[in-house]
C-alpha positions in Angstrom: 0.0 0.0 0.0 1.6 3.4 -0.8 2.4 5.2 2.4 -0.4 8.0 3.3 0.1 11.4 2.9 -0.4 13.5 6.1 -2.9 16.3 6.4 -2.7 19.7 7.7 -5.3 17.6 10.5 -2.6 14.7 10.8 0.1 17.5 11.8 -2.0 19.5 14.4 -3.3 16.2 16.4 0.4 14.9 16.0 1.7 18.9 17.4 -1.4 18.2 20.1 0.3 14.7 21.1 3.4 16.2 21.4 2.6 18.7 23.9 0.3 16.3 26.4 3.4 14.0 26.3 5.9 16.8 27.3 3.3 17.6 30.0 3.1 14.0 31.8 6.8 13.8 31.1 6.9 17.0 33.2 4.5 15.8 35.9 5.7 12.8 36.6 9.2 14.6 37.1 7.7 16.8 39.5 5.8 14.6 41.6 9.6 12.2 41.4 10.9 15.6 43.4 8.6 15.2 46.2 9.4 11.5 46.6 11.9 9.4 47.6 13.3 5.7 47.3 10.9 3.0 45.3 8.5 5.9 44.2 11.0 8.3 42.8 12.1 5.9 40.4 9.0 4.7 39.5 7.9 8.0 38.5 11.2 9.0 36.8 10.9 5.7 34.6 7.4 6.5 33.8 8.7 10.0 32.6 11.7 8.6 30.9 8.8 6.1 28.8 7.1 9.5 28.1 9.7 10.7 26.7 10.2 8.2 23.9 6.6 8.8 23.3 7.7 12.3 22.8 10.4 11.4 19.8 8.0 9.3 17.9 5.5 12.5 17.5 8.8 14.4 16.6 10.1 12.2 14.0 6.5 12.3 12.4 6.3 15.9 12.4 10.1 16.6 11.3 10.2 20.2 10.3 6.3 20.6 10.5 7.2 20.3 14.7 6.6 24.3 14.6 6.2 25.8 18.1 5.3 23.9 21.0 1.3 24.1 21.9 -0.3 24.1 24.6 -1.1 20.8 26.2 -4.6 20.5 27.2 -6.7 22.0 30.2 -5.9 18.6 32.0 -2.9 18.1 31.7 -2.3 21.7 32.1 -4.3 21.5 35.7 -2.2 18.2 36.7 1.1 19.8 35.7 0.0 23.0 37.9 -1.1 20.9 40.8 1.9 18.3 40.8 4.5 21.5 41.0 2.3 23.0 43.8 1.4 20.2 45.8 2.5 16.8 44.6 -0.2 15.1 46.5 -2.6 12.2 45.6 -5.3 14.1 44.0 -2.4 14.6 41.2 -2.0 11.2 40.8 -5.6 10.2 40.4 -6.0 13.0 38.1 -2.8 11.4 36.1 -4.6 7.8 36.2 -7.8 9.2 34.6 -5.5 10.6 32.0 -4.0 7.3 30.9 -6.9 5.7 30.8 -8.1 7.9 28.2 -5.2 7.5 26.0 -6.2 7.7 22.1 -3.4 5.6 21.1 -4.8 2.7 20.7 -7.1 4.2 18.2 -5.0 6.1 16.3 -3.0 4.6 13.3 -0.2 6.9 14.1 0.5 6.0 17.5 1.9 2.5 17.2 0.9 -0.9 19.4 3.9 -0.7 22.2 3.2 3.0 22.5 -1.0 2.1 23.3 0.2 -0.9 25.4 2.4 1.9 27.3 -0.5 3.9 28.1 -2.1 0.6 29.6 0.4 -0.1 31.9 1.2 3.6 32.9 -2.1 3.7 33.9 -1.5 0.3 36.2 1.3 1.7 37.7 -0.1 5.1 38.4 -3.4 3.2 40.0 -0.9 1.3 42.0 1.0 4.7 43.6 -2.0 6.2 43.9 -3.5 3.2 45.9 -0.8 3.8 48.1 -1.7 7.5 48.9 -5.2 6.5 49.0 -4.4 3.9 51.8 -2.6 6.7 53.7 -5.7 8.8 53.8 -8.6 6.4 53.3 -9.2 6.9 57.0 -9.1 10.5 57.7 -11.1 11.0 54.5 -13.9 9.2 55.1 -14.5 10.7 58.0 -14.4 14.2 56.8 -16.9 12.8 54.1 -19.4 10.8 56.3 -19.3 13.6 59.0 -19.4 16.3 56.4 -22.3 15.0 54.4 -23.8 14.1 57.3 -24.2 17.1 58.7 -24.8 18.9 55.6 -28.0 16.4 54.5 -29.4 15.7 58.2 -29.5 19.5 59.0 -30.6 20.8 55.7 -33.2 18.0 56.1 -34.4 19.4 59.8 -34.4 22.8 58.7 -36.4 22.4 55.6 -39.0 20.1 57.8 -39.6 22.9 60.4 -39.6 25.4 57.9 -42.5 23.4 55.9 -44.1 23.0 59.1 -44.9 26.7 59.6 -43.1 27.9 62.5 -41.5 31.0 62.5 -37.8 31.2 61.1 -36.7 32.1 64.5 -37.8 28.2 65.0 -35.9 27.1 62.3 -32.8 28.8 63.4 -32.7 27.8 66.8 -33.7 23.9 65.4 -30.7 24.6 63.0 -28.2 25.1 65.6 -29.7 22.6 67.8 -29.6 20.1 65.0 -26.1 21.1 64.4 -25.0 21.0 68.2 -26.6 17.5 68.9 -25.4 16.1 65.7 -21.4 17.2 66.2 -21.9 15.8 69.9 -23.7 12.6 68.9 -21.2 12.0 66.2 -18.3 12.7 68.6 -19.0 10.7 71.2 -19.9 7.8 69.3 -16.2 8.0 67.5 -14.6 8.6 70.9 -16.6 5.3 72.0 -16.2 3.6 68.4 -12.4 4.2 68.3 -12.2 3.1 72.1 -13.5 0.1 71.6 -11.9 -0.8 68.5 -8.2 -0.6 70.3 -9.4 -2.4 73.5 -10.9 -5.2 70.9 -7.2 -4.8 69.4 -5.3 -5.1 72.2 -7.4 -7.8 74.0 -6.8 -9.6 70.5 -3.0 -9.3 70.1 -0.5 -11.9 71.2 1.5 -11.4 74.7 5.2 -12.3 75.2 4.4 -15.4 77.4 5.7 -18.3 75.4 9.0 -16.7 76.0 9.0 -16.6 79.9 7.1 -20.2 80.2 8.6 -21.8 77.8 11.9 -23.0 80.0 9.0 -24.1 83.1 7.2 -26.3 81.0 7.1 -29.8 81.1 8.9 -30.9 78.0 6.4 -34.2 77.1 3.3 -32.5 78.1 2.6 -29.2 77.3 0.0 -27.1 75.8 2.3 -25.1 73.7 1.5 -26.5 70.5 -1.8 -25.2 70.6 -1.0 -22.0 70.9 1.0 -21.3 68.0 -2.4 -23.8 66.2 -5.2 -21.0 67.7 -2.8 -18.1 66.1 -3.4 -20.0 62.6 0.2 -21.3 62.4 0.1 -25.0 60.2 0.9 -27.6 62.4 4.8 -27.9 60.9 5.3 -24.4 61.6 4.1 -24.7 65.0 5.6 -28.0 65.6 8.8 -26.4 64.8 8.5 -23.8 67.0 7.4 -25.6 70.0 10.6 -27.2 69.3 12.8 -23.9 69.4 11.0 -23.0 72.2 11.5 -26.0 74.4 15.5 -25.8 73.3 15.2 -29.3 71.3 17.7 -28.1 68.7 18.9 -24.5 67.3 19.5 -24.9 63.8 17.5 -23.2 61.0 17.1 -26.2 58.9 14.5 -24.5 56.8 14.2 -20.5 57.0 10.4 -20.9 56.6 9.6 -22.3 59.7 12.0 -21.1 61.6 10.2 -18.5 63.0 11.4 -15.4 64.6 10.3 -14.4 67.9 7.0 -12.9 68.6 6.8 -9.4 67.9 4.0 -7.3 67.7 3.6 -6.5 64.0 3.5 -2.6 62.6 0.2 -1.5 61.3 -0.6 -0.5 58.2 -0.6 3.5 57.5 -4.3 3.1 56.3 -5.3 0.8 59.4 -3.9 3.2 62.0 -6.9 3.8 64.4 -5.4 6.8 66.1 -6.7 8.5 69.5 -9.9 8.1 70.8 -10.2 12.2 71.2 -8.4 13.0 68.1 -11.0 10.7 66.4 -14.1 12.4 68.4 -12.7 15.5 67.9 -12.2 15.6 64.0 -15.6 14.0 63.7 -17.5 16.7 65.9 -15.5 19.6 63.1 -16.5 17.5 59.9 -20.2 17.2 61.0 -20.4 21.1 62.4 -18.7 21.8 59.1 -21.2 20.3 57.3 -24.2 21.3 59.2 -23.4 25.0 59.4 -24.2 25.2 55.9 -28.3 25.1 55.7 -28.2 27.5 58.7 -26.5 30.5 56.9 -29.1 31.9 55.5 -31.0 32.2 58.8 -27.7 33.3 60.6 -27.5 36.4 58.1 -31.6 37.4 58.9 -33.2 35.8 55.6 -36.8 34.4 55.8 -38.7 32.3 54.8 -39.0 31.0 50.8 -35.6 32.6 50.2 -33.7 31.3 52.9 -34.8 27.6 52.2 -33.8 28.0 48.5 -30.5 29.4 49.4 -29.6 26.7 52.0 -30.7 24.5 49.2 -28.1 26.0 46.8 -25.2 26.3 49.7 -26.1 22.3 50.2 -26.0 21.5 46.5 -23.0 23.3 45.9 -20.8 21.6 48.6 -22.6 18.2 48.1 -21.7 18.3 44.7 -17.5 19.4 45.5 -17.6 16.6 48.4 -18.4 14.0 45.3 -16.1 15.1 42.6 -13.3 15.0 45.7 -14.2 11.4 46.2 -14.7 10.1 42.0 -11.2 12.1 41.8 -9.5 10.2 44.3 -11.1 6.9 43.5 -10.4 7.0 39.8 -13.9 7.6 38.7 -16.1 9.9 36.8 -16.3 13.2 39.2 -18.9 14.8 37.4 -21.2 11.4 38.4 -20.3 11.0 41.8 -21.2 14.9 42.4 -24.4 14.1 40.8 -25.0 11.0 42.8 -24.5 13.1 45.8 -26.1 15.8 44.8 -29.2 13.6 44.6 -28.9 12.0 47.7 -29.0 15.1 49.8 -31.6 16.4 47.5 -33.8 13.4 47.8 -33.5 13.1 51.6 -34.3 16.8 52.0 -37.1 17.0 49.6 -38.6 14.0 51.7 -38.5 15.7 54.6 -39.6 18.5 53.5 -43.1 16.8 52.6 -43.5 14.9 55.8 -43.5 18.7 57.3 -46.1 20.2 55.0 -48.0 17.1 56.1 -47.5 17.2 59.9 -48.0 21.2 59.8 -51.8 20.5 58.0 -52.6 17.9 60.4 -51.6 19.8 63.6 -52.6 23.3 62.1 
């Protein structure tokens, strides 16, 4: 087949390549500044691959290269975030990019470089997996309390308002609603978290195989089934009943030969922190969040008005709070604003009926 002729189209997609690959390049070398060990070489390998991406555009274009463009509002936003803040959010925002790689559409790009964009977007998941881990906790707990308050105030305030009490009612309801709700959520973290570490610690293994060991009767002993209840197979425990009890010393296979019992790190993402810390961060989300549907009323506004606003305020934040949480879980953010947009709404609007009902049957 005689080779195609490119088009004045051909050269300005191929120009438009050429900038988004210079951009990731960039990014990922940015966000390899702000990292260290396994991770900065990662990222500097992922920028090295864009950069071969970036010499196949050039050898199509050859003298038609012209002036660099400008890469496109995304990349352009990911670039400007990974030299400000080389966080997570740029990573998940780098992943979504990948995934919506042209190349393996396009006739130009060839097979390895689509097949790059594949795995790029793997091992971008995979770092950004790890920052999610780091902040999985934290986060949703500045989304459930948030939302929370947000929804279940905005929900109380439109009730009463529908009811047709005065909007001195509704306000002090509001910051009722807002006060009980922080406290209730507070105190039920502070107990939550409690629990959880007493649970922990009642559940973690104590040092006591390594004091009664050398008391123990040799033939008849119980240790065995200790190491069995931890979940150890009964050749690993077998073998280290027989360390214990000083039958021999030798490591005849490093797989069983156990080290001594030590109580394991936890996981970044598992850490359960303080009880306070926990009941305090949750009694800030939920005020955050529930602050909101009472502004209106705060600055004097009235009835209709003030509902509609609160309404808007609510939307608004619902609607950041979700494309926060598709960004950092790799998803559309766009639907997950609208899915929590309608939620709130829904819950509200529901509400808001049941007082229009009670206020006709008590009135």
């Amino acid at each position: 087949m005689p080779e195609r002729t490119p088009t004045a189209r051909d050269f300005k997609r191929w120009r438009q390549y050429l900038a988004d690959e210079r951009a990731e390049a960039a990014v990922y070398r940015d966000l390899a500044r702000r990292r260290h060990g396994e991770e900065r070489e990662i990222l500097l390998a992922l920028a090295e691959a864009e950069g071969r991406h970036v010499k196949h555009w050039l050898g199509l274009l050859g003298d038609k290269a012209g002036s660099a463009r400008r890469p496109s509002r995304r990349n352009r936003l990911v670039g400007l975030l990974a030299r400000r803040f080389g966080s997570v959010f740029v990573l998940a925002l780098a992943q979504r990019a990948e995934s919506r790689s042209p190349y393996a559409s396009d006739a130009d790009a060839t097979a390895s470089m689509a097949a790059d964009e594949q795995i790029h977007e793997e091992v971008v998941r995979g770092l950004a997996t790890r920052g999610r881990n780091r902040l999985s906790g934290t986060f949703r707990a500045a989304v459930f309390g948030a939302n929370d308050g947000l929804v279940s105030n905005l929900s109380l305030v439109m009730g009463m308002a529908a009811s047709g009490v005065g909007s001195h009612v509704v306000l002090l309801s509001g910051v009722a609603g807002l006060l009980a709700g922080a406290l209730s959520m507070g105190a039920g973290e502070f107990v939550s978290v409690r629990s959880q570490r007493e649970l922990l610690s009642a559940s973690r293994p104590t040092q006591i195989t390594l004091s009664a060991a050398s008391s123990l009767d040799i033939e008849h002993n119980e240790l065995l089934l200790v190491y069995l209840a931890r979940g150890m197979s009964r050749e690993a425990a077998e073998h280290r009943v027989a360390e214990r009890m000083g039958r021999f010393t030798c490591d005849c296979d490093p797989s069983l030969s156990l080290q001594p019992e030590s109580t394991p790190g936890e996981d970044a993402h598992e850490t359960i922190g303080t009880a306070w810390g926990a009941a305090t961060s949750s009694f800030c989300f939920f005020a955050s969040g529930a602050i909101v549907p009472v502004l209106p009323f705060l600055f004097g506004m009235t009835g209709v008005p003030a509902l509609i606003l609160a309404c808007v305020l609510v939307g608004l934040v619902l609607m950041a709070t979700g494309a926060v949480v598709g960004l950092l879980s790799g998803t559309s953010p766009p639907s997950r604003a609208l899915r929590q947009l309608g939620i709130g709404m829904g819950a509200a609007t529901a509400t808001y009926l049941l007082g229009l009902l009670f206020g006709s049957v008590i009135g």
